[in-house]
LUMTI-649815 format. One line per field, with one value per atom (N, C-alpha, C): residue number from 1; residue in one letter; atom name; y, x, z. Coordinates in nm, 2 decimals. Layout:
N
n = c(NUM ...) .
res = c(A ...) .
atom = c(CA ...) .
Y = c(Y ...) .
X = c(X ...) .
Z = c(Z ...) .
//
This chain:
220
n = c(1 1 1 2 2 2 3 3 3 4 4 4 5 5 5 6 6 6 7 7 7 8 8 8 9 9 9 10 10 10 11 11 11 12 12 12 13 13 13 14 14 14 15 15 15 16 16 16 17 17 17 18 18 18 19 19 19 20 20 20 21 21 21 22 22 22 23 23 23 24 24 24 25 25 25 26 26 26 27 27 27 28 28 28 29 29 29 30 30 30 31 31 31 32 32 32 33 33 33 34 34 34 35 35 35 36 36 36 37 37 37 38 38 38 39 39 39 40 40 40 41 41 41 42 42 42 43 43 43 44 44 44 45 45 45 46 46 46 47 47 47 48 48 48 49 49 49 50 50 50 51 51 51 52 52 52 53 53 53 54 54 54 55 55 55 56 56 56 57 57 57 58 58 58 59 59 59 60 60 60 61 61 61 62 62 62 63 63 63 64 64 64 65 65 65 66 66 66 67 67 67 68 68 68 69 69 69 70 70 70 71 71 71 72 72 72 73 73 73 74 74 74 75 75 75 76 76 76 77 77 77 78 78 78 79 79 79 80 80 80 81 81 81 82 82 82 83 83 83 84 84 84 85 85 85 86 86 86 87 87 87 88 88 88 89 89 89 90 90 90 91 91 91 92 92 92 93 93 93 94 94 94 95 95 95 96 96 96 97 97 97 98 98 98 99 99 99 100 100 100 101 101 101 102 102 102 103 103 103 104 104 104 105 105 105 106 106 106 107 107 107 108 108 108 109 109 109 110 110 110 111 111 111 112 112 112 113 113 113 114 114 114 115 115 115 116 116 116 117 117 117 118 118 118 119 119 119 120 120 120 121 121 121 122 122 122 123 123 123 124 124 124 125 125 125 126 126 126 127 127 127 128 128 128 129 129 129 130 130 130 131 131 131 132 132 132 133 133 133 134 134 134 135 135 135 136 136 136 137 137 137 138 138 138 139 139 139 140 140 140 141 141 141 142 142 142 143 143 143 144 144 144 145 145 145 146 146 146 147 147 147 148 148 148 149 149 149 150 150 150 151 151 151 152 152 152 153 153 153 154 154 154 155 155 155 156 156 156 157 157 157 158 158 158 159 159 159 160 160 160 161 161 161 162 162 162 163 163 163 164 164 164 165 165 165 166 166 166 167 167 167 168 168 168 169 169 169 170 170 170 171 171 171 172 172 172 173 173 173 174 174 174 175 175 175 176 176 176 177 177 177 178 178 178 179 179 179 180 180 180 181 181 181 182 182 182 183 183 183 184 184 184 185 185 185 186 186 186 187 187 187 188 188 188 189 189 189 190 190 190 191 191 191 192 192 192 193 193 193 194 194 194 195 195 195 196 196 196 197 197 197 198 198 198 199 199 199 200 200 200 201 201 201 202 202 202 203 203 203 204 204 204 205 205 205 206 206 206 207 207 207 208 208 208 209 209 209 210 210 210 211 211 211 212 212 212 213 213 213 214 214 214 215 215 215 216 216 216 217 217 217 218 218 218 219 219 219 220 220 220) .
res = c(X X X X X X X X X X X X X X X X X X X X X X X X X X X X X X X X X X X X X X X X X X X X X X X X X X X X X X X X X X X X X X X X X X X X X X X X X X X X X X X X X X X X X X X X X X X X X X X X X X X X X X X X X X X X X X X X X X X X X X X X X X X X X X X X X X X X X X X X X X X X X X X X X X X X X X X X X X X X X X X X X X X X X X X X X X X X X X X X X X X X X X X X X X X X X X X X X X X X X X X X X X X X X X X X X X X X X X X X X X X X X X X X X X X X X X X X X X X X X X X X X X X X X X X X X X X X X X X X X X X X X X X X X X X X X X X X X X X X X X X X X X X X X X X X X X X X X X X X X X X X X X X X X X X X X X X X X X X X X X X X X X X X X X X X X X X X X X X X X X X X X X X X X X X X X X X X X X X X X X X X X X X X X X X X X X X X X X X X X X X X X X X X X X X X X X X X X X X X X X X X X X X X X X X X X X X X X X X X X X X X X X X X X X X X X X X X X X X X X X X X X X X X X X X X X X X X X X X X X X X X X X X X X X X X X X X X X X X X X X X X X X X X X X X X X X X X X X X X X X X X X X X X X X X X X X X X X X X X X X X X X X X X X X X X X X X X X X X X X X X X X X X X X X X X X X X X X X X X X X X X X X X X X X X X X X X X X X X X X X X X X X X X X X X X X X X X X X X X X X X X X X X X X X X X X X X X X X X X X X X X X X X X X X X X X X X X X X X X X X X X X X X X X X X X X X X X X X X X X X X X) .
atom = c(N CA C N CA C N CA C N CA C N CA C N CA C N CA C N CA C N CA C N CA C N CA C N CA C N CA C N CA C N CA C N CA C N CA C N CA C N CA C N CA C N CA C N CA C N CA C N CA C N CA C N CA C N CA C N CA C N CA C N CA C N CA C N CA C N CA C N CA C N CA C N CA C N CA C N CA C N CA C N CA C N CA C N CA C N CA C N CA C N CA C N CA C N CA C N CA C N CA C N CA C N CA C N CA C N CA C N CA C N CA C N CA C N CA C N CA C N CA C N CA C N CA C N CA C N CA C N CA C N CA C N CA C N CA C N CA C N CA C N CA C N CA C N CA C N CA C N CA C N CA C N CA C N CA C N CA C N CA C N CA C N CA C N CA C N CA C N CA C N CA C N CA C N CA C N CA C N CA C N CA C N CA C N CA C N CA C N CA C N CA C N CA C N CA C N CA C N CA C N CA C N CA C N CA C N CA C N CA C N CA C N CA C N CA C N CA C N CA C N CA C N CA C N CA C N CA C N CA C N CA C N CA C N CA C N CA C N CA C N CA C N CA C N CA C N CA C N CA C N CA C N CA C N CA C N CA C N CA C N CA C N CA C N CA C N CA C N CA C N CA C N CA C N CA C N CA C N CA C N CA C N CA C N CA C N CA C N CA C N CA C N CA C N CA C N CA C N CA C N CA C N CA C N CA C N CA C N CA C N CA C N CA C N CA C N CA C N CA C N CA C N CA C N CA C N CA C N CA C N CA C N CA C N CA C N CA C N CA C N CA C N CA C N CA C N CA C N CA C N CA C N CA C N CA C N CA C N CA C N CA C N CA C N CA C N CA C N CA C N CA C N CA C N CA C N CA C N CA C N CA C N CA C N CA C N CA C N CA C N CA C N CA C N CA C N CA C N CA C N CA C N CA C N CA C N CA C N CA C N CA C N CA C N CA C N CA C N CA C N CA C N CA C N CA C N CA C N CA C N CA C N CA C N CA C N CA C N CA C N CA C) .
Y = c(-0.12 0.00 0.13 0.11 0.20 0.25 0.09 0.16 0.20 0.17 0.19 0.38 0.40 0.55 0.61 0.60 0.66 0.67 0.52 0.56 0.68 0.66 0.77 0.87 0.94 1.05 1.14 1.04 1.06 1.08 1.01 1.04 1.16 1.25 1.33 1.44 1.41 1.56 1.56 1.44 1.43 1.48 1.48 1.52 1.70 1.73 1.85 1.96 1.88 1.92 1.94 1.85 1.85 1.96 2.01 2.05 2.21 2.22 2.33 2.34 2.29 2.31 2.37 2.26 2.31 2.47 2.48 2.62 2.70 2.74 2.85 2.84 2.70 2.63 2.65 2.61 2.59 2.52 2.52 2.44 2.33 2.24 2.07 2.11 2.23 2.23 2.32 2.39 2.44 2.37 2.27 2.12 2.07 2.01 1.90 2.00 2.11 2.17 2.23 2.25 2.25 2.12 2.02 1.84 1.86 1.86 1.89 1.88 2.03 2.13 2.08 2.03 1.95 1.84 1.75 1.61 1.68 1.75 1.83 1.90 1.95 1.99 1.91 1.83 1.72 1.61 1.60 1.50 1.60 1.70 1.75 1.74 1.74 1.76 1.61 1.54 1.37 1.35 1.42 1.41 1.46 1.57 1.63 1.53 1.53 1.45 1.29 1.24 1.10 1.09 1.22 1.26 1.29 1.37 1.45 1.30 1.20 1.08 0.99 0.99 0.94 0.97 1.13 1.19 1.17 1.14 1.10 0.96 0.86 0.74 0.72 0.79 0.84 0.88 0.96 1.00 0.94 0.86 0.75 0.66 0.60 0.54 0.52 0.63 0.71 0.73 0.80 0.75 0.60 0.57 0.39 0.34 0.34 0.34 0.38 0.49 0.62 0.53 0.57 0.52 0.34 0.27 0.12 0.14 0.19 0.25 0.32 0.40 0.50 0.36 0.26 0.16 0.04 0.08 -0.04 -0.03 0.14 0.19 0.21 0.17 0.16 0.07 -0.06 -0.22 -0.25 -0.22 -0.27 -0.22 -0.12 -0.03 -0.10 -0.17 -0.29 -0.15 -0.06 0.03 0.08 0.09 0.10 -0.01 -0.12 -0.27 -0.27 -0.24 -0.30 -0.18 -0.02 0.01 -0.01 -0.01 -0.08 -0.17 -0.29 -0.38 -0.38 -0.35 -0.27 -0.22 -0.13 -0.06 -0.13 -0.24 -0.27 -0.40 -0.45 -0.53 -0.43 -0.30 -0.19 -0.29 -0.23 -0.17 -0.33 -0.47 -0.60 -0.66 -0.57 -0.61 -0.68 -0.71 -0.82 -0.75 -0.62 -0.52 -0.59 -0.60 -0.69 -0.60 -0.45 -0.36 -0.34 -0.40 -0.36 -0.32 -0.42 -0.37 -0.32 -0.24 -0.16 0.00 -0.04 0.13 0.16 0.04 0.07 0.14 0.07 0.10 0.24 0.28 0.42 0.50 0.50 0.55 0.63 0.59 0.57 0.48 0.50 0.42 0.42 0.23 0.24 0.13 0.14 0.08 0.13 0.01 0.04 0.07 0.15 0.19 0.34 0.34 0.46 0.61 0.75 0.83 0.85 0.81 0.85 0.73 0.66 0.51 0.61 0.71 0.73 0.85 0.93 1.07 1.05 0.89 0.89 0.82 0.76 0.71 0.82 0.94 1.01 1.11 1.12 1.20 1.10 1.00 0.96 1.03 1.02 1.07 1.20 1.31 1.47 1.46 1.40 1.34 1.35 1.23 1.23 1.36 1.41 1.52 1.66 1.69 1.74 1.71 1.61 1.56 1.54 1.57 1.57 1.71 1.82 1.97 2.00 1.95 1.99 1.91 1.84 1.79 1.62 1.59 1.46 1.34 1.34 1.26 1.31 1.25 1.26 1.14 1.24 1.11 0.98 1.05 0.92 0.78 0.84 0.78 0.67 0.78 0.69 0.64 0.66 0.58 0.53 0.41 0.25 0.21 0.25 0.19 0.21 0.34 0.43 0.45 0.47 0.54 0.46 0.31 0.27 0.30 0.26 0.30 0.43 0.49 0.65 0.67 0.63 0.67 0.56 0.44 0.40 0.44 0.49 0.58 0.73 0.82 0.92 0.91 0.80 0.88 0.74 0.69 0.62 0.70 0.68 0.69 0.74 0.63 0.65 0.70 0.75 0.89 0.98 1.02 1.10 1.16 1.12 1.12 1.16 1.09 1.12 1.18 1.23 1.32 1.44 1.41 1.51 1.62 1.58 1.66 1.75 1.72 1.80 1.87 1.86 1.98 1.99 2.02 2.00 2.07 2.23 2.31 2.22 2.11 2.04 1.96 1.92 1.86 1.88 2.00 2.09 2.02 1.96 1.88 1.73 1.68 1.59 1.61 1.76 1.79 1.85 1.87 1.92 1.80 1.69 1.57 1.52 1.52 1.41 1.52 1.61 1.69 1.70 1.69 1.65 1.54 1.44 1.32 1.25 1.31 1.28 1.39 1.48 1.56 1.46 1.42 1.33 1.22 1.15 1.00 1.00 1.13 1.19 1.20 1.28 1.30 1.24 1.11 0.95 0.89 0.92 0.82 0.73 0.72 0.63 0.71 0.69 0.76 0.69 0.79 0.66 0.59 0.46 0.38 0.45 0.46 0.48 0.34 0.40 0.31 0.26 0.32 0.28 0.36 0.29 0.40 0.51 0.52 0.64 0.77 0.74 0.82 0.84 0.77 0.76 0.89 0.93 1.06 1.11 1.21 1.26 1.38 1.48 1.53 1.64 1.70 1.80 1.82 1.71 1.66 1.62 1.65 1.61 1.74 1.80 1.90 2.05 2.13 2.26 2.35 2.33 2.39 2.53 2.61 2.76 2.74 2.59 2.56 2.50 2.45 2.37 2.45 2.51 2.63 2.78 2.74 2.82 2.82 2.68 2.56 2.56 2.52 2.47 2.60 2.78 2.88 2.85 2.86 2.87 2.82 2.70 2.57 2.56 2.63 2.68 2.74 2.85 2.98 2.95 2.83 2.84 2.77) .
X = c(0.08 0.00 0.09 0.20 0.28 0.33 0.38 0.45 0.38 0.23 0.17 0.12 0.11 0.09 0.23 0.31 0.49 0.51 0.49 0.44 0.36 0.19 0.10 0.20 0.24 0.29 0.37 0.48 0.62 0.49 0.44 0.39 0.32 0.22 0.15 0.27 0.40 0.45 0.56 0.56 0.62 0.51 0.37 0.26 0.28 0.26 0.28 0.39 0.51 0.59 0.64 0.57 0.56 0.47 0.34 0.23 0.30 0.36 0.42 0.52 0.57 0.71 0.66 0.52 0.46 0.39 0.34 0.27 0.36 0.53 0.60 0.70 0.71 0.81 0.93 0.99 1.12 1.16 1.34 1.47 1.42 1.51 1.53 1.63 1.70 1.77 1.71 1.60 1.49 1.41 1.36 1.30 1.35 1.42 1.51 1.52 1.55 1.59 1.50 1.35 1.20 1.15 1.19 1.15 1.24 1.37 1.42 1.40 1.39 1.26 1.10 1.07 0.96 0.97 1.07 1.09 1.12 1.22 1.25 1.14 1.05 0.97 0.87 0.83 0.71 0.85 0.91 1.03 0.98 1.02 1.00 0.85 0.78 0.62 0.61 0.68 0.63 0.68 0.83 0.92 0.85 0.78 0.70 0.60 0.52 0.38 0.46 0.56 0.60 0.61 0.73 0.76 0.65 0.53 0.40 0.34 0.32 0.25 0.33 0.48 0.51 0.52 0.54 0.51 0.39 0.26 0.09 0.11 0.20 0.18 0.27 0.36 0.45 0.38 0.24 0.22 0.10 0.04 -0.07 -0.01 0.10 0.17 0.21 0.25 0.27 0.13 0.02 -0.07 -0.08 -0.09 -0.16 -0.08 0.06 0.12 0.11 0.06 0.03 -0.11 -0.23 -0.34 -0.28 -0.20 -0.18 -0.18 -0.07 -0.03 -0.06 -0.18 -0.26 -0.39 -0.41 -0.46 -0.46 -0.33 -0.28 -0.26 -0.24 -0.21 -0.34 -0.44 -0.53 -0.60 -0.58 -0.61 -0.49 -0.41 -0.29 -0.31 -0.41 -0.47 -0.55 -0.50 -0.54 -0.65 -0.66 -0.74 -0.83 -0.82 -0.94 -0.97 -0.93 -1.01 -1.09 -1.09 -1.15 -1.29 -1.25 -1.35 -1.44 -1.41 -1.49 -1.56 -1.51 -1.57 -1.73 -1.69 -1.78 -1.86 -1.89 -1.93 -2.03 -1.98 -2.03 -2.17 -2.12 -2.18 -2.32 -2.26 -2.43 -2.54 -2.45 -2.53 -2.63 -2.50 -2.57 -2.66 -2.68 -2.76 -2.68 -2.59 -2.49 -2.43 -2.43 -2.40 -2.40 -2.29 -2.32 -2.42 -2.42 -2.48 -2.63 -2.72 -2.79 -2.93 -2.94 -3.07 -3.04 -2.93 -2.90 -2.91 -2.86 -2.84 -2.97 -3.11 -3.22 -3.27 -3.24 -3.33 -3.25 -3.15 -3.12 -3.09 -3.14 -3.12 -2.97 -2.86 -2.75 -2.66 -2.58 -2.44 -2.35 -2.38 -2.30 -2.13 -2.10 -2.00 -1.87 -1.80 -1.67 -1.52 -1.52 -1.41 -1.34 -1.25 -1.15 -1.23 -1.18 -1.23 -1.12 -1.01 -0.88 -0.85 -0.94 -0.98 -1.04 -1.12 -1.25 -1.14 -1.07 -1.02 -0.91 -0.83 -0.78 -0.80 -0.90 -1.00 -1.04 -1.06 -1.14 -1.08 -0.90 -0.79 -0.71 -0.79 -0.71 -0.77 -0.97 -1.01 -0.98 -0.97 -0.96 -0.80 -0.70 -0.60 -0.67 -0.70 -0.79 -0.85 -0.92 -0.94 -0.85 -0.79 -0.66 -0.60 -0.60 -0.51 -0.60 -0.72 -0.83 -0.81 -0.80 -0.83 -0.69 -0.57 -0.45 -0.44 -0.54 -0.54 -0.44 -0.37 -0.37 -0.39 -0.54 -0.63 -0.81 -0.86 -0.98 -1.11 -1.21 -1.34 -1.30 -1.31 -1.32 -1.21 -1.11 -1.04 -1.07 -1.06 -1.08 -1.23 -1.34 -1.49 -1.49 -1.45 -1.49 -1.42 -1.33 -1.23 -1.26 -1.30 -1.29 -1.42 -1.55 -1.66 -1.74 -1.73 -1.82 -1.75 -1.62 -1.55 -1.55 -1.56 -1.60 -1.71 -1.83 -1.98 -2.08 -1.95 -2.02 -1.96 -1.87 -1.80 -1.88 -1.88 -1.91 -2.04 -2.13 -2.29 -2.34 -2.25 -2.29 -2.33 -2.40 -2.47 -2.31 -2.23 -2.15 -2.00 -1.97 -1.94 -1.93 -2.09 -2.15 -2.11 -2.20 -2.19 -2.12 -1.98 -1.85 -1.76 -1.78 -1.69 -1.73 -1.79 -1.89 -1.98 -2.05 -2.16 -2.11 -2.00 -1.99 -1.87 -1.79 -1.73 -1.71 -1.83 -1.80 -1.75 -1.70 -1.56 -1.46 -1.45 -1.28 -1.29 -1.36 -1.40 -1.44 -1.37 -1.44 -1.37 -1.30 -1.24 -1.33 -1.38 -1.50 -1.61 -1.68 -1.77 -1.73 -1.66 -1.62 -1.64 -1.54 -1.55 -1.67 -1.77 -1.88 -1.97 -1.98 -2.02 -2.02 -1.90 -1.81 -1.86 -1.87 -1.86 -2.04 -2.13 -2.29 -2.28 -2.23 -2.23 -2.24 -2.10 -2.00 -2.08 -2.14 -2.18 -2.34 -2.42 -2.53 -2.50 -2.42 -2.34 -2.35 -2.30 -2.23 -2.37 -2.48 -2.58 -2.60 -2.48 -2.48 -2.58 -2.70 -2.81 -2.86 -2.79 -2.79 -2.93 -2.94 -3.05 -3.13 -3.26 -3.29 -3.24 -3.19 -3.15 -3.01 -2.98 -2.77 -2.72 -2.55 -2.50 -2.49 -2.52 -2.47 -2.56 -2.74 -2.85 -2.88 -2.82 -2.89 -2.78 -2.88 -2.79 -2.69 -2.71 -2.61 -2.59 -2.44 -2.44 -2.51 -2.55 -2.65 -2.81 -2.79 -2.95 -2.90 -2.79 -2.76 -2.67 -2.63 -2.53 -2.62 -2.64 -2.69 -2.73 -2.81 -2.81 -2.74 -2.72 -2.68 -2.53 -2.44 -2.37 -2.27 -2.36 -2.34 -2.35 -2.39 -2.36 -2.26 -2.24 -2.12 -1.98 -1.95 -1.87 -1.82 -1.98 -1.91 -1.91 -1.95 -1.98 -1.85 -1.72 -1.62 -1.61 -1.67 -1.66 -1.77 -1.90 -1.96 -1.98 -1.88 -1.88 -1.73 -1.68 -1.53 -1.65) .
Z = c(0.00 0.00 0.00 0.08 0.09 -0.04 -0.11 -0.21 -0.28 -0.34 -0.45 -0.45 -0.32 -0.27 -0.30 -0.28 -0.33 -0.48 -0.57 -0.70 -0.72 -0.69 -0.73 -0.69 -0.63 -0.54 -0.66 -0.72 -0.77 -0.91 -0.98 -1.10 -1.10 -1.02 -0.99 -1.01 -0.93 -0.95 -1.12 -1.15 -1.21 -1.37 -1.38 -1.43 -1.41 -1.30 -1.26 -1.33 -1.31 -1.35 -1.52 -1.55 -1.72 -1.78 -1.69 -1.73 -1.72 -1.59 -1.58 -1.73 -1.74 -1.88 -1.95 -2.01 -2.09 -2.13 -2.00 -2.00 -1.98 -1.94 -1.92 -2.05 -2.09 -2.20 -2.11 -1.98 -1.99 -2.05 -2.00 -2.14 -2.05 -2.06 -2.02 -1.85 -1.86 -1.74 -1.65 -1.67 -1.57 -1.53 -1.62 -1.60 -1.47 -1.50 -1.36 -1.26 -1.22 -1.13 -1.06 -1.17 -1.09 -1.03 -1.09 -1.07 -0.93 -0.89 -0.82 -0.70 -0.70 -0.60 -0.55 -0.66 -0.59 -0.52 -0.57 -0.47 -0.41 -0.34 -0.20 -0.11 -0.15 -0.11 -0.07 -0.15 -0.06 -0.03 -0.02 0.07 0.25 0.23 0.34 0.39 0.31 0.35 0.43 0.35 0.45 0.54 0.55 0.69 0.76 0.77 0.88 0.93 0.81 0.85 0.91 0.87 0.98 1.11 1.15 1.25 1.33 1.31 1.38 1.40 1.36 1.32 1.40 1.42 1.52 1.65 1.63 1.78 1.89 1.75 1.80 1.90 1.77 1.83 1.96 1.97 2.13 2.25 2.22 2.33 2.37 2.27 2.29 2.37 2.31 2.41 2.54 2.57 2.69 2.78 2.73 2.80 2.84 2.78 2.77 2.89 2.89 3.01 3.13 3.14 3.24 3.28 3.25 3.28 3.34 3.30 3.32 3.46 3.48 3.62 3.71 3.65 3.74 3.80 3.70 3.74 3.84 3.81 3.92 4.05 4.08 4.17 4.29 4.20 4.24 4.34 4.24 4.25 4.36 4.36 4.44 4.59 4.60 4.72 4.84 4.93 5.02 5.06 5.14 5.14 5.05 4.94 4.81 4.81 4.82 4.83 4.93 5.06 5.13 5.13 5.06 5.10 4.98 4.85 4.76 4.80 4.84 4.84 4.97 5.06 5.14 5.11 5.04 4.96 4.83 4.81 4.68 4.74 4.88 4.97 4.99 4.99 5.02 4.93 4.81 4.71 4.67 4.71 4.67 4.80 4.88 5.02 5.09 5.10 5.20 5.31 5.29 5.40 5.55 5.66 5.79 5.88 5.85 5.93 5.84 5.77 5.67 5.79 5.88 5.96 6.08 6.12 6.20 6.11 6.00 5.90 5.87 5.83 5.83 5.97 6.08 6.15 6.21 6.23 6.25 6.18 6.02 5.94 5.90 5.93 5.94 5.89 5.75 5.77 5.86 5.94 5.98 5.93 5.85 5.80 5.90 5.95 6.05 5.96 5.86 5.81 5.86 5.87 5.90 5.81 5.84 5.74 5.67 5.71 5.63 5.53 5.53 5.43 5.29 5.34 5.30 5.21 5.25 5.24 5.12 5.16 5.04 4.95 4.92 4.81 4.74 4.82 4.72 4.67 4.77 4.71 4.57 4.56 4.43 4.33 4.29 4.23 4.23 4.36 4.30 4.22 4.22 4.14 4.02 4.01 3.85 3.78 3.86 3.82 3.75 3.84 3.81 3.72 3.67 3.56 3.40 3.48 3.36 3.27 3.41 3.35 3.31 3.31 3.27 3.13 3.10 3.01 2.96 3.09 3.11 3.06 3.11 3.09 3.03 2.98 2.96 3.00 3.00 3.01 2.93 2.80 2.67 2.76 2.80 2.81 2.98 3.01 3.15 3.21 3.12 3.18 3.16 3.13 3.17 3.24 3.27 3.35 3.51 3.51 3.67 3.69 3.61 3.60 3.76 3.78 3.86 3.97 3.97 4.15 4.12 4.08 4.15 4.19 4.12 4.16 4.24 4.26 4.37 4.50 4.53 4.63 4.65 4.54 4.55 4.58 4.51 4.56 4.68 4.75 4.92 4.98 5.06 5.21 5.27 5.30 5.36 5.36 5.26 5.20 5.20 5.16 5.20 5.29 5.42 5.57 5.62 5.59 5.65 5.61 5.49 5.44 5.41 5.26 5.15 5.23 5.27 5.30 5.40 5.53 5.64 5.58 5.50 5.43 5.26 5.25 5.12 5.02 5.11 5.04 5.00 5.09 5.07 4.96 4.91 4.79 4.70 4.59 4.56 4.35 4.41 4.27 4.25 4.35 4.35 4.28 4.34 4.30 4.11 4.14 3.97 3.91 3.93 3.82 3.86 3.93 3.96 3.82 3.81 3.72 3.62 3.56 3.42 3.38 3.48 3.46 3.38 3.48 3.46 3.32 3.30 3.17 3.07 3.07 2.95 2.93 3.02 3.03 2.95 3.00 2.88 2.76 2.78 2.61 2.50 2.57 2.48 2.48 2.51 2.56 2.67 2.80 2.89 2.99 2.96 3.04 3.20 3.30 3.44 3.46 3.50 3.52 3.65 3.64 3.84 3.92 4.03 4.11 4.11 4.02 4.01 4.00 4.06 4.10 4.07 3.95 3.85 3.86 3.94 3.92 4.07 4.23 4.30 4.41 4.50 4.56 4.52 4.40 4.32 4.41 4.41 4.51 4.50 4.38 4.42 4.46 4.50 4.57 4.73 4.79 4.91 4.97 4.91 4.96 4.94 5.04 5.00 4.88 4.80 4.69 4.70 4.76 4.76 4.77 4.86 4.84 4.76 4.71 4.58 4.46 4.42 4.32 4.36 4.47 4.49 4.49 4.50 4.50 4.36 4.22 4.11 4.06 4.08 4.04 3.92 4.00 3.88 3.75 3.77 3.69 3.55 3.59 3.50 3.46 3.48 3.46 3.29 3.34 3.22 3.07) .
//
């Protein structure tokens, strides 16, 4: 394919360049030295376009890596495991505390909040790295979309973090934002009742708060 495109290429200027002769009548030695000039010219035109083309496939790369790692860093997280999984016991009813949290309307799940604080200092991470341009949705929702929003929109979460300051998580509240944006966008329209549709944070955190918080954000 390659070569058959290199042919076409060389014939085209080599057409070109005849067509020109014709219409100015150069000699035979203005000829070659315009033919010349033109392989020189698109010689350089393709060095570029290779280079830019392999510079693309460098930094795809580079991602691909980055994200591997930003992945693993994750999964390798005996602390994001345990509170995941916790977490995900909510959402499958298996919860050990399920008829104590009903009946005092209270998560009570026995995890640390500094369990909780840096779980969700990975994601304001993520975020950060979204708006520097980093990373992107396209790129990272499938991978991250459900441990984030089954973390972000718990009961117990919530509770213990989110809601009693929710200045300090002001990069949460951004990507949780970005995020239900993007996920419309594409057509991933959240289901009722999963995690993606159920106490989202602007239905839990002060409305006057909560628009004061993302003011910046929707304002760019």
């Amino acid at each position: 394919m390659t070569s058959l495109l290199a042919i076409i290429v060389i014939a085209v200027i080599i057409s070109l360049a005849n067509l020109l002769r014709f219409f100015f009548e150069f000699s035979d030695g203005d000829f070659f030295e315009l033919l010349i000039s033109v392989f020189e010219a698109v010689g350089l035109i393709l060095s570029l376009f290779i280079a830019i083309r392999q510079l693309g496939d460098s930094k795809e790369i580079a991602r691909a890596q980055f994200l591997t790692e930003l992945n693993k860093s994750f999964v390798e997280n005996p602390e994001y495991t345990k509170l995941y999984n916790a977490l995900q016991d909510c959402v499958d009813g298996k919860c050990a505390f399920k008829e104590d949290c009903i009946s005092q309307n209270k998560c009570l799940l026995s995890i640390p909040k500094g369990t909780v604080s840096n779980y969700l200092t990975f994601f304001e991470t993520v975020n950060l790295l979204i708006e520097d341009g980093v990373l992107n949705l396209e790129v990272i929702d499938n991978l991250f979309a459900y441990r984030f929003f089954l973390a972000i929109h718990s009961k117990f979460v919530q509770e213990s973090k989110i809601i009693p300051q929710p200045e300090n998580f002001i990069n949460i509240l951004r990507l949780e934002r970005k995020w239900l944006d993007y996920r419309k966008s594409i057509g991933k329209i959240p289901k009722e009742g999963s995690v993606y549709a159920t106490r989202c944070l602007e239905t839990v955190i002060d409305s006057e708060t909560y628009n004061q918080l993302l003011g910046d954000t929707k304002a760019k």
